[in-house]
MMTF fields as JSON, N, C-alpha, C and O atoms, coordinates in Angstrom:
{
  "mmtfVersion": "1.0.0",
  "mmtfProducer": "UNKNOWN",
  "numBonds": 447,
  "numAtoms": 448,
  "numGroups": 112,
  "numChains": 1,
  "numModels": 1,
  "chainsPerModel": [1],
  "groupsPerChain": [112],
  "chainIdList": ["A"],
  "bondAtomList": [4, 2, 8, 6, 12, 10, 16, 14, 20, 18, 24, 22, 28, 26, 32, 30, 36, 34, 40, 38, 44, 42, 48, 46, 52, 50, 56, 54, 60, 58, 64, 62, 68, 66, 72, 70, 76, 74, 80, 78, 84, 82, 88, 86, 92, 90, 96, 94, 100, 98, 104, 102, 108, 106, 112, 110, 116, 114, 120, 118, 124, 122, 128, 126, 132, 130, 136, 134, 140, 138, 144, 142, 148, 146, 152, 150, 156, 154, 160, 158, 164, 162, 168, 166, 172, 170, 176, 174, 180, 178, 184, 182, 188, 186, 192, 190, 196, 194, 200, 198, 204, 202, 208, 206, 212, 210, 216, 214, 220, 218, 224, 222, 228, 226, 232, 230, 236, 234, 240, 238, 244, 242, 248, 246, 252, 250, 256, 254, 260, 258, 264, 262, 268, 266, 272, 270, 276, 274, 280, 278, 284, 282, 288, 286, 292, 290, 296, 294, 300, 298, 304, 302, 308, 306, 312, 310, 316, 314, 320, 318, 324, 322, 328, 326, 332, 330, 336, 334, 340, 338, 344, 342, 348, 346, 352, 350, 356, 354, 360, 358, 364, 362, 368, 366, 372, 370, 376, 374, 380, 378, 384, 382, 388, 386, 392, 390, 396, 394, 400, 398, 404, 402, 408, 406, 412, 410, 416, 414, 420, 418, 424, 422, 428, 426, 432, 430, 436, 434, 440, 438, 444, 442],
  "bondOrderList": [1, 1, 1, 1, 1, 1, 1, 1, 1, 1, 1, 1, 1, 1, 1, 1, 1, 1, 1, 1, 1, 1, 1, 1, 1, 1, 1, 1, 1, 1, 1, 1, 1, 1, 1, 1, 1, 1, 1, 1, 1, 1, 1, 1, 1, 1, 1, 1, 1, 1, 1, 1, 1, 1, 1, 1, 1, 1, 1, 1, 1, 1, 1, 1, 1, 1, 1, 1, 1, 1, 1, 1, 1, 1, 1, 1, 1, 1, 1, 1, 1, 1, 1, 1, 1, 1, 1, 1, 1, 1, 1, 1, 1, 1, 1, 1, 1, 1, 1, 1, 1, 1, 1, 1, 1, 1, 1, 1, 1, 1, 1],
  "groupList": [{"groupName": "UNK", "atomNameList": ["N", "CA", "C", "O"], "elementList": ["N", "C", "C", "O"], "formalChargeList": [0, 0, 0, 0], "bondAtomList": [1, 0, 2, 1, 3, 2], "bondOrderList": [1, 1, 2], "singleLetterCode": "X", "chemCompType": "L-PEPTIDE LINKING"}],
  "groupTypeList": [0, 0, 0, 0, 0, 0, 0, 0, 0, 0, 0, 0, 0, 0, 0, 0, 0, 0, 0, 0, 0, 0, 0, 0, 0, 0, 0, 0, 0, 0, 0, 0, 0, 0, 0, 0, 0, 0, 0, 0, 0, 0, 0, 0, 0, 0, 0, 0, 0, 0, 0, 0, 0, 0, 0, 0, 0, 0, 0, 0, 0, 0, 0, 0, 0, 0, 0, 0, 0, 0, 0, 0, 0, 0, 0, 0, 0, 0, 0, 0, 0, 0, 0, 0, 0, 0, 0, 0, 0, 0, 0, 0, 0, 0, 0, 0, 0, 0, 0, 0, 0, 0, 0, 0, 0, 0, 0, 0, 0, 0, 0, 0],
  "groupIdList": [1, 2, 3, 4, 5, 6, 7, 8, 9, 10, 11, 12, 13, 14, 15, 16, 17, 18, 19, 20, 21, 22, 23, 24, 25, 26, 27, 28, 29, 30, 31, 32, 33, 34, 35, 36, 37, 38, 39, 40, 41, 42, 43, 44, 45, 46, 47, 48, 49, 50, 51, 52, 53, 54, 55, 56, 57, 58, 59, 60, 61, 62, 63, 64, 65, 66, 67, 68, 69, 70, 71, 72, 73, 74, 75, 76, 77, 78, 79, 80, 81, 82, 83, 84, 85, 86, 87, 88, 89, 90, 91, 92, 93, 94, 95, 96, 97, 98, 99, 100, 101, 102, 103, 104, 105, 106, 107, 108, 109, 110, 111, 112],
  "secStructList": [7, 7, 7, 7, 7, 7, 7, 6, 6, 1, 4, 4, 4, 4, 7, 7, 7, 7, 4, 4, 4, 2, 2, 2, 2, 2, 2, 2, 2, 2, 2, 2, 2, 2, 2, 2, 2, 2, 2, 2, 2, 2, 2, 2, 2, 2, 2, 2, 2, 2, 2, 2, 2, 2, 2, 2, 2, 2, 6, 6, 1, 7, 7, 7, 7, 1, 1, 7, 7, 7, 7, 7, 7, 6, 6, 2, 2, 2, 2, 2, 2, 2, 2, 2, 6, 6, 1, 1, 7, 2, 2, 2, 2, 2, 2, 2, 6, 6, 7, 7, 2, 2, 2, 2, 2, 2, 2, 2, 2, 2, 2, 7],
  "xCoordList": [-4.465, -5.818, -6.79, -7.968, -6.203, -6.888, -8.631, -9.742, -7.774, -8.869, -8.057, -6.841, -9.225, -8.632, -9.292, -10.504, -8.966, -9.613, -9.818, -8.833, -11.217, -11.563, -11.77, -12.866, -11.043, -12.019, -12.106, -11.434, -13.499, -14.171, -13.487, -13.561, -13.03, -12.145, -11.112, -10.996, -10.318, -9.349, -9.841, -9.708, -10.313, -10.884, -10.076, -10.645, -8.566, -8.267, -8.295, -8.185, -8.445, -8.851, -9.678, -9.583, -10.811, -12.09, -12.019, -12.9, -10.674, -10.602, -10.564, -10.422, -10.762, -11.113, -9.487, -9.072, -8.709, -7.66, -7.655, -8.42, -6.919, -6.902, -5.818, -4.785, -6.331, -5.422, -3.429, -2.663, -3.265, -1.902, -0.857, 0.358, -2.136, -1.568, -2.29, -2.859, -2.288, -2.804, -1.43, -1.693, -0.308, 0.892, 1.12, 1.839, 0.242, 0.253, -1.085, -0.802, -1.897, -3.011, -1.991, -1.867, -1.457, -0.488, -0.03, -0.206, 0.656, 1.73, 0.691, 0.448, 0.272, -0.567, -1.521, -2.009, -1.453, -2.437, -0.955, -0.93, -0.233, 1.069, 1.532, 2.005, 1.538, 2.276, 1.252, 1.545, -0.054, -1.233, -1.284, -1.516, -1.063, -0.97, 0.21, 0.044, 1.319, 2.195, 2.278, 2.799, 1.666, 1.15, 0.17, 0.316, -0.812, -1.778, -1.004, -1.102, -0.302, 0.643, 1.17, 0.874, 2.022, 2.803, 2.272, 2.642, 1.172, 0.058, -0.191, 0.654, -1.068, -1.86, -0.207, -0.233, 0.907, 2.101, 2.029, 1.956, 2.062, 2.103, 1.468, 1.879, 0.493, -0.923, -0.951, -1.758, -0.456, -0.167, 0.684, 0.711, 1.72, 2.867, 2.468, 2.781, 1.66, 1.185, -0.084, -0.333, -0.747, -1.608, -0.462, -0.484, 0.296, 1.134, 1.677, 1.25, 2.741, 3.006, 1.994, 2.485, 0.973, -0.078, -0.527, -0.981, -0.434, -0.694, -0.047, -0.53, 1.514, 2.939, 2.485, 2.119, 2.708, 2.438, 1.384, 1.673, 0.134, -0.952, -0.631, -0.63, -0.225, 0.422, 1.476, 1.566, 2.609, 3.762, 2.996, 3.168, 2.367, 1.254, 0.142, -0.184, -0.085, -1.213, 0.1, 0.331, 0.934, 1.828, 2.504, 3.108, 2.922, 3.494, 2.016, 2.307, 1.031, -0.405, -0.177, -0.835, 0.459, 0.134, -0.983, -1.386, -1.515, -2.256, -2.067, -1.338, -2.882, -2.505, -3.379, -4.515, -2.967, -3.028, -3.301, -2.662, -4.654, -4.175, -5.069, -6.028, -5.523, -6.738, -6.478, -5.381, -7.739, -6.93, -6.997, -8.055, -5.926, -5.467, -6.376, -7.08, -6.353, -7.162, -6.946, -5.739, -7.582, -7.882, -7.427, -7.578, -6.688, -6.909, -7.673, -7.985, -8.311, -9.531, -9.035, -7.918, -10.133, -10.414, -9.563, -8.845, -9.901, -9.278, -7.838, -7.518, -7.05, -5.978, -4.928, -4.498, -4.637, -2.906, -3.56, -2.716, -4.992, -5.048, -4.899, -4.354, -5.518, -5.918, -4.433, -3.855, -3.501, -1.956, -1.017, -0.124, -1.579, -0.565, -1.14, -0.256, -2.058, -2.917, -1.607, -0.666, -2.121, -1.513, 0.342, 0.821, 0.799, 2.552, 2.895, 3.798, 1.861, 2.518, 1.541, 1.1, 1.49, 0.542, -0.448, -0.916, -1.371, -2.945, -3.935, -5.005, -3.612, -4.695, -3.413, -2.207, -4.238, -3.489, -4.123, -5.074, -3.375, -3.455, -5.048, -5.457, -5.527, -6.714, -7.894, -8.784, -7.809, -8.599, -8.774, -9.823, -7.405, -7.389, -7.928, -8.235, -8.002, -8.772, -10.088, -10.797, -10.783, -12.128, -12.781, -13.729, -11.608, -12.331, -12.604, -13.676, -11.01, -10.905, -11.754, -11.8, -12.554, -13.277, -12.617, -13.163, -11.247, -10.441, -10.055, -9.977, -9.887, -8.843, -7.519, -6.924, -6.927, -5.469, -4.931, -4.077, -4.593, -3.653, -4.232, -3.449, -5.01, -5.12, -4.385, -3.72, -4.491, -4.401, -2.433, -1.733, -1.911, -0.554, 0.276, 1.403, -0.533, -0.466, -0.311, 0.629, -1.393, -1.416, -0.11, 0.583, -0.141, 1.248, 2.664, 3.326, 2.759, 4.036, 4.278, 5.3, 3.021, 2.843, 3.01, 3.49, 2.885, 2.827, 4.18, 4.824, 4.832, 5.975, 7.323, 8.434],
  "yCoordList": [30.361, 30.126, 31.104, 31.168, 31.963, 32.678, 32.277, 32.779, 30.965, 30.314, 30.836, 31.031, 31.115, 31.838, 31.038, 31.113, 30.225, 29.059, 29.835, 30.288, 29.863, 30.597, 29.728, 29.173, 29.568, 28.913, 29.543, 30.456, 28.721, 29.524, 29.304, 30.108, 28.378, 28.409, 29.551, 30.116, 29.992, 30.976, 32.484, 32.879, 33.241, 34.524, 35.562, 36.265, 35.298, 35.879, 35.62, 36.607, 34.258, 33.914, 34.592, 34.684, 35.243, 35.736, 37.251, 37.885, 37.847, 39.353, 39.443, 38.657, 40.747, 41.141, 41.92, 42.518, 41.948, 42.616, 43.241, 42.756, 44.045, 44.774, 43.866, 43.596, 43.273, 42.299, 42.703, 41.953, 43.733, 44.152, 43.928, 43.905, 43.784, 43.15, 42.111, 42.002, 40.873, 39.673, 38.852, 38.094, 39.208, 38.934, 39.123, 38.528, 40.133, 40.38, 38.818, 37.987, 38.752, 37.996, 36.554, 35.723, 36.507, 34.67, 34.531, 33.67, 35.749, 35.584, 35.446, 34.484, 36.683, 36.304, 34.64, 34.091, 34.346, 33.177, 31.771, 30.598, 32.327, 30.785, 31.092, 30.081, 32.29, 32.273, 31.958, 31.444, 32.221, 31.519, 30.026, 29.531, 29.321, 28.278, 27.563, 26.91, 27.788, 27.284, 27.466, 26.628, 28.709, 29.129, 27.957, 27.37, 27.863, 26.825, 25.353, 24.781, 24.839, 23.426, 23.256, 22.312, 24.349, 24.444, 24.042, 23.307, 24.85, 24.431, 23.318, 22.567, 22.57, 21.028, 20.284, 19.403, 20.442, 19.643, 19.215, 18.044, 20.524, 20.459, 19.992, 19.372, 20.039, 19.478, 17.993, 17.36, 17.467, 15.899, 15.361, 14.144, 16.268, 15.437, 15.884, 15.186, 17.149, 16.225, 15.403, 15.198, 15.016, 13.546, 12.406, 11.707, 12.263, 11.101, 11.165, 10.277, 12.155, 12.429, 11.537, 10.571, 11.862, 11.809, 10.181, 9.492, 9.816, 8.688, 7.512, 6.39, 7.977, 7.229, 6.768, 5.686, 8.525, 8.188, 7.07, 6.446, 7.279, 6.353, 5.127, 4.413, 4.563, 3.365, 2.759, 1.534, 3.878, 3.312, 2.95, 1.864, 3.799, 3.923, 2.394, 1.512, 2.334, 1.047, 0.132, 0.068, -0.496, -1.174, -1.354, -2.415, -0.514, -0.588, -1.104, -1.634, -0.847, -1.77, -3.268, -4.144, -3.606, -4.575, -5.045, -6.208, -3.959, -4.59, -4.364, -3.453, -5.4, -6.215, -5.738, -5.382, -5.69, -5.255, -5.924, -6.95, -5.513, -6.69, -7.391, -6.726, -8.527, -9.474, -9.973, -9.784, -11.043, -12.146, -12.883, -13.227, -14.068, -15.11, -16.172, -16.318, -16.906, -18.392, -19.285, -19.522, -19.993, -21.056, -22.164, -22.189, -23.302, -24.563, -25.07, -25.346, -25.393, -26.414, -27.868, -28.287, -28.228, -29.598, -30.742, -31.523, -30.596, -32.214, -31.788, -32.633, -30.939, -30.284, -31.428, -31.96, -31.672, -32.373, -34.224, -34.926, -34.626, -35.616, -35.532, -36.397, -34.281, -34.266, -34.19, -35.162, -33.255, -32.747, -34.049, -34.151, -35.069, -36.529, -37.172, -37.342, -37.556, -37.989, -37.462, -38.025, -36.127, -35.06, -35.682, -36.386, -35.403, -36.107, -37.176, -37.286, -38.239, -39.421, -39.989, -41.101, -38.83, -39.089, -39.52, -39.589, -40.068, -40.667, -39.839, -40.303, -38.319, -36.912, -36.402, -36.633, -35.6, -34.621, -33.14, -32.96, -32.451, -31.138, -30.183, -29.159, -30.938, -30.088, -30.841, -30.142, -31.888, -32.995, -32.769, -33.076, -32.033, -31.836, -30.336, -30.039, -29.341, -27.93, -28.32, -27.577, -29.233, -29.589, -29.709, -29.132, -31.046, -31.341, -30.229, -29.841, -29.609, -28.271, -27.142, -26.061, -27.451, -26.033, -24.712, -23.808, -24.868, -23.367, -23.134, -24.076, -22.037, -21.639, -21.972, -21.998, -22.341, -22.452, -21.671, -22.309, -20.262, -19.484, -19.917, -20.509, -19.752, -20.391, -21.424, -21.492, -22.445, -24.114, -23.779, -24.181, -22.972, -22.891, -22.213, -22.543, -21.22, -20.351, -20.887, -20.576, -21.801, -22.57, -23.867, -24.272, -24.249, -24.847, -24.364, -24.658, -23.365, -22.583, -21.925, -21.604, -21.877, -21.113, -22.955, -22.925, -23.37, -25.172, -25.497, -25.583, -25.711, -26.344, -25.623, -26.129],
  "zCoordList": [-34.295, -34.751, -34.09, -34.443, -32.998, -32.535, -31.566, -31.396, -31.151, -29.76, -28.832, -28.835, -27.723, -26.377, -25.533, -25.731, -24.582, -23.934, -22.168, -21.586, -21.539, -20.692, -19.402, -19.32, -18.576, -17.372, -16.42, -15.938, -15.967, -14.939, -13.289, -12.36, -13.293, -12.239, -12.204, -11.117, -13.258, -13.083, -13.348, -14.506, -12.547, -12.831, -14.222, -15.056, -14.035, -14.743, -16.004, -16.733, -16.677, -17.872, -18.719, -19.943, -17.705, -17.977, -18.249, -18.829, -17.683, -18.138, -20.073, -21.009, -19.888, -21.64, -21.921, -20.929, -22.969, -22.526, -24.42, -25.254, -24.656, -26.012, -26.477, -25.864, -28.071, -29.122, -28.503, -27.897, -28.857, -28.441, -26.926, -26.731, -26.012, -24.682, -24.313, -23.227, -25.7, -25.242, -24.071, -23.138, -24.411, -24.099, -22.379, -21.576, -22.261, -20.447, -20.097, -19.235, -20.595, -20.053, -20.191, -19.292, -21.257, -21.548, -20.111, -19.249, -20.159, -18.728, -17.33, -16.602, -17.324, -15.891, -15.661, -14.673, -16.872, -16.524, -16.846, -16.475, -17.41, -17.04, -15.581, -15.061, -14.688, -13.558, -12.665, -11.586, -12.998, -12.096, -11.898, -10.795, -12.98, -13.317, -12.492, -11.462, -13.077, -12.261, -10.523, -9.787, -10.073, -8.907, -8.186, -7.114, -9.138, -8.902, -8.671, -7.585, -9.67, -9.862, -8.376, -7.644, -8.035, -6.79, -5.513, -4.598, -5.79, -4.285, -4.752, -4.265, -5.626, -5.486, -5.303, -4.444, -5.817, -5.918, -4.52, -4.148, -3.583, -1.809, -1.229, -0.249, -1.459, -0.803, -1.173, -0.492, -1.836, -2.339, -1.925, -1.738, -1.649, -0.224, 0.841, 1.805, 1.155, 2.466, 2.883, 4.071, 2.034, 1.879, 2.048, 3.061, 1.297, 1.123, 2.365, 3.102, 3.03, 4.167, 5.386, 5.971, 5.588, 6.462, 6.087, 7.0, 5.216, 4.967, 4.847, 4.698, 4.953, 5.599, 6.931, 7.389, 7.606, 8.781, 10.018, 11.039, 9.242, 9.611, 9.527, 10.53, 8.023, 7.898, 8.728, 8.809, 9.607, 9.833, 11.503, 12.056, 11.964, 13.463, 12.708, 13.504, 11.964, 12.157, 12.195, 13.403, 11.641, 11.659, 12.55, 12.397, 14.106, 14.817, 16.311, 17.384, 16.005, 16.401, 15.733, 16.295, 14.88, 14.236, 13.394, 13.382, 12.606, 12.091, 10.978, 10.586, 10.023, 8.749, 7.757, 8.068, 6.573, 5.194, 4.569, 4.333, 3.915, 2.529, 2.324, 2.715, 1.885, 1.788, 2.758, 3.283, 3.479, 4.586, 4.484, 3.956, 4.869, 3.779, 3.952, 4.952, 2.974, 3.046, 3.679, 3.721, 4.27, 5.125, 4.139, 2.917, 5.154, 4.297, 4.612, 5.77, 3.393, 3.407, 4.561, 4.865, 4.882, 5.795, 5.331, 5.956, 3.822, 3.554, 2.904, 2.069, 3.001, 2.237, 2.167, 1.143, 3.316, 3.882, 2.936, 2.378, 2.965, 2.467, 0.754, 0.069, 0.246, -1.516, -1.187, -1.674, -0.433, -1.033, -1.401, -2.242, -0.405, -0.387, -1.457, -2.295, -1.788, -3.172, -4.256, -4.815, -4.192, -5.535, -5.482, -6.372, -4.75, -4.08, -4.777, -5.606, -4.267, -4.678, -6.198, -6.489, -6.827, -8.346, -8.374, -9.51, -7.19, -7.561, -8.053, -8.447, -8.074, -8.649, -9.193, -9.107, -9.795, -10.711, -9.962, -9.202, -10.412, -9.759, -9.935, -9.387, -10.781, -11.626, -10.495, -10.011, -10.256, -9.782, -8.401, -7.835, -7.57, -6.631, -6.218, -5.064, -7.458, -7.026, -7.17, -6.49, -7.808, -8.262, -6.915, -6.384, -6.389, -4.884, -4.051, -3.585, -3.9, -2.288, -2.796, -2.208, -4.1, -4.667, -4.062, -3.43, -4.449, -4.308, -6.009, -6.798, -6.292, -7.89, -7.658, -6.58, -9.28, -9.225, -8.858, -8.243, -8.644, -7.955, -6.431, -5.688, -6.164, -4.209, -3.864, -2.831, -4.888, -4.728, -4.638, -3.708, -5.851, -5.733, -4.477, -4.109, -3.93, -3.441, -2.038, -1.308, -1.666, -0.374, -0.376, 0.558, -1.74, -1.991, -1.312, -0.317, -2.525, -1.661, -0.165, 0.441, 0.122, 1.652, 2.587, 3.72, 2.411, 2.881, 2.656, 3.701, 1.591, 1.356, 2.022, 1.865]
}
């Protein structure tokens, strides 16, 4: 279609070259390219690299990741025996501890 796409980041994009050795500019700008790929490829393992590392050094400090976990509510161990022996239903019992169902399950399984 005869679009020639220019960026300004790549200087050589920007050279003028005669119709007949458009074929040298293709090339110089795919080996730039891949030139370019190579370096950001590197430079991204060593971010990741560096960022292992930090992780494996905070972890050997002990310290923790992550959200931090929820508290049981005050009246938990009483709504939980309610909920147990069927006097609430499960819906009745997040209403009270005003926690959400994934918390309410969540503190479940972390409990049981």
């Amino acid at each position: 279609m005869g679009i020639r796409v220019k960026i300004l980041d790549i200087p050589t994009t920007l050279t003028d070259f005669p119709p007949e050795q458009a074929w040298v500019l293709e090339m110089i700008n795919a080996i730039l390219i891949e030139v370019l790929g190579a370096i950001a490829e590197n430079e991204r393992n060593k971010i990741r690299a560096r960022q292992r590392e930090g992780i494996e050094a905070a972890k050997k400090k002990n310290v923790r990741f992550g959200r931090p976990s929820t508290p049981l509510p005050d009246n938990w161990h009483e709504v939980l025996t309610e909920v147990r022996y069927g006097n609430k239903k499960p819906v009745e019992a997040m209403r009270e501890l005003g926690i959400s169902r994934s918390c309410y399950y969540r503190l479940c399984n972390k409990i049981s």
